[in-house]
N, C-alpha and C positions, 0 to 999 in steps of 0.2 A: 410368616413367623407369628408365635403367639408367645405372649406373658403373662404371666403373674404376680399379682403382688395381694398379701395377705392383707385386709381393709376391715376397716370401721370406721363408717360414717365419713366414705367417698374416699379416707386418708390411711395410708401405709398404716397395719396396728404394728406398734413394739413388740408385739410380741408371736410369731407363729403359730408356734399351739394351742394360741387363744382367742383367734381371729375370729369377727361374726363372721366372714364369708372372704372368697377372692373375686378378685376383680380378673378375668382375664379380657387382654388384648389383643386382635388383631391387628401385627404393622404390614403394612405393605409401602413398599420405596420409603421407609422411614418414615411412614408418615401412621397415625392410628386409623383404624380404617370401621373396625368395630369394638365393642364393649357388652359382655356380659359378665353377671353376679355368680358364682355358683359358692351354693349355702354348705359353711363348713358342716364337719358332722362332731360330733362329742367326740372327746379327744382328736380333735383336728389334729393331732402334731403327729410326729415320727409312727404312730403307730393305729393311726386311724389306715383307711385305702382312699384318701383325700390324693395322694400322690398319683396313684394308678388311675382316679379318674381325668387329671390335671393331663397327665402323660398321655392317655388316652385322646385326650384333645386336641393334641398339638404343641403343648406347653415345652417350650424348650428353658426358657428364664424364668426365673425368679427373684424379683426385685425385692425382696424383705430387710426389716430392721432387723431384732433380736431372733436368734434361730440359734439351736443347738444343733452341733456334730451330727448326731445320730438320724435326725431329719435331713441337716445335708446329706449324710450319705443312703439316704433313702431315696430322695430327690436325686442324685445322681446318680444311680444305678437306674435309674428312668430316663435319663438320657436329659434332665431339667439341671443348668446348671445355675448357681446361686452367687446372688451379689448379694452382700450384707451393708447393712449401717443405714439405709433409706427412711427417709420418715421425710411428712408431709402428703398432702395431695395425692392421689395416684397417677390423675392425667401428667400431671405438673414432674412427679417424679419420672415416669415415664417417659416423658419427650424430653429430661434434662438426660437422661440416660442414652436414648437416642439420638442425642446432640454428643455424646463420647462425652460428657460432665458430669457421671455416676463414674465411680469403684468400686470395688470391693473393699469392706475397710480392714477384714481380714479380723475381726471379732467374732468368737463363737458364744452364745451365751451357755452360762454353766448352771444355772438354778434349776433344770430336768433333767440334766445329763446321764443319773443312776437309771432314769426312768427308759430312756431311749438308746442305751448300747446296741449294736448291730453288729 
């Protein structure tokens, strides 16, 4: 399995569509197995093809903070589904999520929302 979490400087960024890059992960038995960077592009969010390359990889999660609707349902129609509210570390958020001590915190952020309708 692989994930994602939107980063800057090793740590979950606040915000999706504004992330320097992702972090994805390969877990194998729960446990991390690899780690690569892949560089967001302008307009990272709901309306870059940051999604279809993620998806393309294997990305089924996505571990982020703030994230608007319209990205979620971008990300989900790619088969990527989304935990909100994360912040801190990646590795750290990562294996507290694969310890089952991640939620969803069920917040959508609203400050791009006109921008990203689907």
């Amino acid at each position: 399995m692989k994930i994602a979490l939107p980063s800057h400087n090793h740590n979950v960024d606040d915000h999706f569509g504004h992330c320097e890059y992702f972090t994805v992960l390969t877990i194998d038995n729960k446990q991390i197995t690899a780690e690569e960077n892949v560089q967001s592009t302008q307009g990272c969010g709901c309306k870059s093809n940051i999604v279809g390359t993620l998806s393309e990889m294997g990305v089924t999660f996505m571990l982020a903070g703030n994230i608007g609707s319209g990205a979620i349902n971008v990300l989900n129609s790619h088969g990527i589904q989304v935990v909100r509210g994360c912040s801190g570390d990646v590795s750290a958020v990562a294996e507290q999520w694969l310890a089952g001590n991640v939620t969803d915190s069920g917040l959508v952020c609203h400050q791009h929302e006109q921008e990203c309708q689907h």
